[in-house]
C-alpha positions in Angstrom: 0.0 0.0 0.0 1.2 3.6 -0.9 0.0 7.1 -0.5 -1.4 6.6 -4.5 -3.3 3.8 -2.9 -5.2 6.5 -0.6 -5.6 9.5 -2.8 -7.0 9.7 -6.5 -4.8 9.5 -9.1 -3.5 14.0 -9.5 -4.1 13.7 -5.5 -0.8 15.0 -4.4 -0.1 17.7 -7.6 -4.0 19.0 -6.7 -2.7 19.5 -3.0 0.2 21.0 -4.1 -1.5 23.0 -6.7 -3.8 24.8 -4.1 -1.5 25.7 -1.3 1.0 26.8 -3.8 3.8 24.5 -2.6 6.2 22.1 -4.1 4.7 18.8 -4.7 7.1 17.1 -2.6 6.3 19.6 0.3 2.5 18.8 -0.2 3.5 14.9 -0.7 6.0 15.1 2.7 2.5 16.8 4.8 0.3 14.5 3.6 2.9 11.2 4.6 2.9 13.0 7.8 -1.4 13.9 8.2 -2.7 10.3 7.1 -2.0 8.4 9.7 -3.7 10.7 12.4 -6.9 11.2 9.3 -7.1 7.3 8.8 -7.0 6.6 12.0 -9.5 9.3 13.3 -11.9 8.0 10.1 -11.2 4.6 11.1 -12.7 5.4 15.0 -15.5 7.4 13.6 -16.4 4.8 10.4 -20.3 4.4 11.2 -20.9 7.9 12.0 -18.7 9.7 9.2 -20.1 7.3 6.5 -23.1 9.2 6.1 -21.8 12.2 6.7 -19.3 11.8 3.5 -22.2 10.7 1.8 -24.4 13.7 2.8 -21.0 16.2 1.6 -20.7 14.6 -2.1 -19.1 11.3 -0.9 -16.7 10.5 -4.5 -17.8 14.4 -5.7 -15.4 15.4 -3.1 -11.6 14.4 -4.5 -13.5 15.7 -7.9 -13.8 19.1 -6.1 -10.5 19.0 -5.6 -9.1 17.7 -8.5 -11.7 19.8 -10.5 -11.3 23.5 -11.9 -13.9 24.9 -9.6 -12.4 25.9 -7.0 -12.5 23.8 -3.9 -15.1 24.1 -1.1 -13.1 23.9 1.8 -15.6 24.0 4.1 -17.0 20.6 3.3 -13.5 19.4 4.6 -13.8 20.9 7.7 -17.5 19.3 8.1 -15.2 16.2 7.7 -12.6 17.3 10.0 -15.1 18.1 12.5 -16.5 14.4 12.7 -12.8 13.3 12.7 -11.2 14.8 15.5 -14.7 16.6 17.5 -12.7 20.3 17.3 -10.4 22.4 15.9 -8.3 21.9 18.7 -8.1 18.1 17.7 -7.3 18.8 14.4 -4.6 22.0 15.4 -3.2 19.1 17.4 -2.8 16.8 14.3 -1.1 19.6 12.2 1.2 20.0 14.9 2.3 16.6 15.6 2.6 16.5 11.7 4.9 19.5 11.5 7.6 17.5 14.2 7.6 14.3 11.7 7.7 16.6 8.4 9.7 19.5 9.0 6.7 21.8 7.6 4.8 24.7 9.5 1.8 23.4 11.4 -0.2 26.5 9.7 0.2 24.9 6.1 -0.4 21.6 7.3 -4.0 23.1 8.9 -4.5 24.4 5.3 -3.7 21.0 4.3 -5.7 19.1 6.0 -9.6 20.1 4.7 -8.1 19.5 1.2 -6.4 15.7 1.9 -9.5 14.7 3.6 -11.7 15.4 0.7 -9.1 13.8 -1.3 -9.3 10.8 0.7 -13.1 10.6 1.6 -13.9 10.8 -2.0 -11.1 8.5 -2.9 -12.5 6.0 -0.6 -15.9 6.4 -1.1 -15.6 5.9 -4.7 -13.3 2.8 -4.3 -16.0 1.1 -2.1 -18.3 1.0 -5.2 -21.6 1.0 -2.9 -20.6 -2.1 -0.9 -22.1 -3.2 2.3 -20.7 -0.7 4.7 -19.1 1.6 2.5 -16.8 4.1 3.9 -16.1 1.9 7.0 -15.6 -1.2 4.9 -13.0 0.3 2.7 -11.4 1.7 5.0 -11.1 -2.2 7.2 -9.9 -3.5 4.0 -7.4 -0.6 3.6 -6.4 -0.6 6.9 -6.1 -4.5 7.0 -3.9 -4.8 3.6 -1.4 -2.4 5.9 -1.0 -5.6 8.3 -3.8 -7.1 9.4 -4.1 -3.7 12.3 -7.3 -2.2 13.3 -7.8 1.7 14.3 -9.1 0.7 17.8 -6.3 2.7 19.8 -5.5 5.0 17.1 -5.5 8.2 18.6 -6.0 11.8 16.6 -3.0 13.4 16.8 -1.0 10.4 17.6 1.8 11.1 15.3 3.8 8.1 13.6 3.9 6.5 17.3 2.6 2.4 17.8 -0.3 0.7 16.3 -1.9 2.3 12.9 0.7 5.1 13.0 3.4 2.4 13.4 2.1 0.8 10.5 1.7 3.8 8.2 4.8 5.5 9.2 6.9 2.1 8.0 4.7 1.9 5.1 5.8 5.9 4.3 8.7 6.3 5.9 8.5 7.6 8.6 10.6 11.0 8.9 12.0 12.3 12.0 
């Protein structure tokens, strides 16, 4: 599994494209943002299923990847059912910024935009099966070693469990 696995073909130049960055900048903050985002969708599967749903579900990475521009705001609906707060998520971008050597405030504008990216990735990958979001993301999660999220913590960094796993599937930079 690799971070094309997890974000729609364009994913990372799209990212890059909209903050204005290099793409291996916006590739380095996403490495570091998808372990806490996974794991944080992962814990929140049932609710956040229809909630994706109700914000475009696979018309979200098409937002991004589009030429309208991109409705952030449906991100942060995301975000919000991810971490509870913006303190939850401030917390991710900062953890981020130790293991990626980028400034927490570009990884918070970051973070709206690689959620969509992912929620609509995902979404569309699970082709209407039973369980949708949640059961893409199991089998996702389980192709990166058999781990659940339980334990996965927002915010948790590149530390044990689904971080663990992630960060050796990335890389994990220090």
């Amino acid at each position: 599994m690799n971070l094309n696995d997890l974000l729609p073909d364009g994913g990372i130049d799209a990212l890059a494209a909209q903050l204005g960055i290099p793409r291996e900048q916006a590739q380095r903050g996403a490495e570091a943002l998808l372990p806490s985002v996974l794991g944080g969708m992962g814990n929140n599967a049932t609710q956040l299923d229809a909630h994706v749903n109700t914000l475009g579900g696979p018309d979200l990475a098409s937002n991004v990847l589009g030429n309208e521009p991109t409705q952030i705001d449906r991100g942060n609906q995301i975000l919000g059912g991810i971490f509870g707060s913006k303190d939850g998520s401030r917390e991710v971008a900062d953890n981020a910024a130790q293991n990626s050597g980028l400034t927490p405030d570009l990884l918070k504008q970051m973070l709206p935009i690689l959620v969509m990216l992912v929620a609509g990735h995902l979404t569309s990958r699970s082709g209407g099966q039973q369980g949708g979001l949640g059961g893409i993301l199991g089998s996702v999660l389980g192709s990166l070693g058999g781990a659940g999220v339980a334990g996965a913590a927002p915010g948790g960094g590149l530390g044990g469990g689904l971080g663990g796993i992630l960060g050796s599937v990335f890389g994990e930079r220090r």
